[in-house]
MARSE-134613 format. One record per residue (C-alpha): residue number from 1; residue in one letter; x, y, z. Coordinates in Angstrom, 3 decimals, always signed. Example, Ala and Ser with C-alpha at 12.3 -4.5 7.8 and 13.67 -1.06 7.14 Angstrom:
2
{1,'a',{+12.300,-4.500,+7.800}}
{2,'s',{+13.670,-1.060,+7.140}}
END
This chain:
101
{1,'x',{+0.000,+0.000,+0.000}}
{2,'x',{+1.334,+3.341,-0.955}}
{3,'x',{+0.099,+6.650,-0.160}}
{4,'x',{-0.664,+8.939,-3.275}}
{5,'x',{-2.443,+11.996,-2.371}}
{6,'x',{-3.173,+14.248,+0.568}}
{7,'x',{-5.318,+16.821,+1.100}}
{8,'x',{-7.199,+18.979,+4.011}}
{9,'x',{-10.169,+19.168,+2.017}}
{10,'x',{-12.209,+15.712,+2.020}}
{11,'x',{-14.489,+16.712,-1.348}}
{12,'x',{-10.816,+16.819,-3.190}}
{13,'x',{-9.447,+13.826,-2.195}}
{14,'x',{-13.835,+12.406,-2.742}}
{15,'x',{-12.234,+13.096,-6.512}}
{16,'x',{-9.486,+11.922,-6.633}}
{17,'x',{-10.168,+8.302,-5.408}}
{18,'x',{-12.788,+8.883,-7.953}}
{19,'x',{-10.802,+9.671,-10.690}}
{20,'x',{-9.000,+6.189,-9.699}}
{21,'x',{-11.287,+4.044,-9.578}}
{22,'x',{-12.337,+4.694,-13.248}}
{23,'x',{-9.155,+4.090,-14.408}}
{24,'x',{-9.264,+0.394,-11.976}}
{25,'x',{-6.950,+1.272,-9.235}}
{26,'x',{-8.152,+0.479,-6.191}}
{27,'x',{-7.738,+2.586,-3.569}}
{28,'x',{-9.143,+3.799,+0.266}}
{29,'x',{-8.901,+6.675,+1.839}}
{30,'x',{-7.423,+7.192,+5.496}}
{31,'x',{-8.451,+10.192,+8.123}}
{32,'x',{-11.401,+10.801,+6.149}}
{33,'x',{-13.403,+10.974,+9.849}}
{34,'x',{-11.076,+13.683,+11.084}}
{35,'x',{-12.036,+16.066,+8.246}}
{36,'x',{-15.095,+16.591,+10.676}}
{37,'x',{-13.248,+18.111,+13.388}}
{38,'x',{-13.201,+16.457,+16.628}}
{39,'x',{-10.496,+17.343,+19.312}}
{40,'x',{-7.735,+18.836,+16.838}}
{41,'x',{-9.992,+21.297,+14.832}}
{42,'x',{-11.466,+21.056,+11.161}}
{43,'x',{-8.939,+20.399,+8.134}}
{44,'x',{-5.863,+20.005,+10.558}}
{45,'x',{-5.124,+16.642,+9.686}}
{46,'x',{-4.853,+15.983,+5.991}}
{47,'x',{-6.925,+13.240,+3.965}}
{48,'x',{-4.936,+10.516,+2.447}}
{49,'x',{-5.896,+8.341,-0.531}}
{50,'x',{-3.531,+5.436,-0.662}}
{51,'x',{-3.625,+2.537,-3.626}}
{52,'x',{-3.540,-0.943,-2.378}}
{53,'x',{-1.563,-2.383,-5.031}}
{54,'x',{+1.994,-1.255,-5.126}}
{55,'x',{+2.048,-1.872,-8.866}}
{56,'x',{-0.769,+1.062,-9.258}}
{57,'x',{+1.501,+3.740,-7.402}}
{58,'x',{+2.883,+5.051,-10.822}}
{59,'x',{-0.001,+5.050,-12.800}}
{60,'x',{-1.958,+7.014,-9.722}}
{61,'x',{+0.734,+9.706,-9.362}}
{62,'x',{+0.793,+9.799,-13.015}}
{63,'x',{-2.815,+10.207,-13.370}}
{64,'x',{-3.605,+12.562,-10.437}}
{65,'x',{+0.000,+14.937,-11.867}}
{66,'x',{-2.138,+15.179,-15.233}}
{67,'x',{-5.612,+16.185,-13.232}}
{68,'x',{-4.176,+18.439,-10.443}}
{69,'x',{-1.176,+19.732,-12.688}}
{70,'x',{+1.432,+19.256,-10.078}}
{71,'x',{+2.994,+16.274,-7.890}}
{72,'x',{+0.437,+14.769,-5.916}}
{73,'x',{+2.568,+14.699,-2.832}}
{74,'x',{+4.870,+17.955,-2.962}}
{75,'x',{+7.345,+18.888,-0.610}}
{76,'x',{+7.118,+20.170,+3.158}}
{77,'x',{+7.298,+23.441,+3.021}}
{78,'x',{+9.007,+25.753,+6.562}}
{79,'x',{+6.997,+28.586,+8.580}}
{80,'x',{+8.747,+31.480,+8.073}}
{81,'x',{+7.024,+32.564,+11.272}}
{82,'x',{+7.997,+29.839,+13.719}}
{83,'x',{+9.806,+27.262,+11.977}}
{84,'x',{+7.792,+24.513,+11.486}}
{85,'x',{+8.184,+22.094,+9.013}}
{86,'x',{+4.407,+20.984,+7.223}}
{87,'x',{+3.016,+19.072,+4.841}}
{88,'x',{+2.494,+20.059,+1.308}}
{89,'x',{-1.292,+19.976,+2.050}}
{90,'x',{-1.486,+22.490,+4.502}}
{91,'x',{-2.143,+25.867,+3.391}}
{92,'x',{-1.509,+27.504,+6.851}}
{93,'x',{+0.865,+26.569,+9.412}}
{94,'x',{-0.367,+23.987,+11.720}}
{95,'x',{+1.206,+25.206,+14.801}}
{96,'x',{+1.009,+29.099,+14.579}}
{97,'x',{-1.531,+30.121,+11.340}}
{98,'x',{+0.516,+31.728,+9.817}}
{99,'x',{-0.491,+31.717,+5.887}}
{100,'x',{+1.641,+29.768,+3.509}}
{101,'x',{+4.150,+32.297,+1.547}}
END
């Protein structure tokens, strides 16, 4: 199992495990009950759509690159306000707020 796309909105990654599934990769998404809220707050924990068949993991990135027009699973970005290292997903810093620059 490989994870292939994350994001804090739960209707994006709804379309993307869409978009696999008609090309027959199966796939399941994980945290997809956080994206409610509960204790940690609504969208802090990012949506992940993972394929169960290794073999799949190409053609998924490949697929969801052409859709979303960049790499499914970019690179952490740093808070230039505190420091913090988070995940390409996140549009605000998860420990302070502070927008994305």
């Amino acid at each position: 199992m490989h994870k292939v796309y994350a994001h804090e909105n739960l209707a994006f990654v709804q379309l993307a495990k869409g978009l696999l599934e008609l090309n027959n990769i199966q796939c399941f998404m994980k945290n997809e009950y956080h994206a409610a809220g509960g204790h940690v707050g609504f969208g802090m924990i990012p949506i992940e759509l993972w394929v169960y068949n290794s073999a799949d993991e190409l053609a998924a990135t490949v697929i969801l690159e052409k859709q979303y027009g960049k790499h499914a699973q970019g690179a952490a970005w740093v808070c230039k306000k505190c420091q913090e290292t988070n995940d390409d997903s996140f549009e605000t810093c998860w420990k302070c707020q502070t927008e994305r620059a």
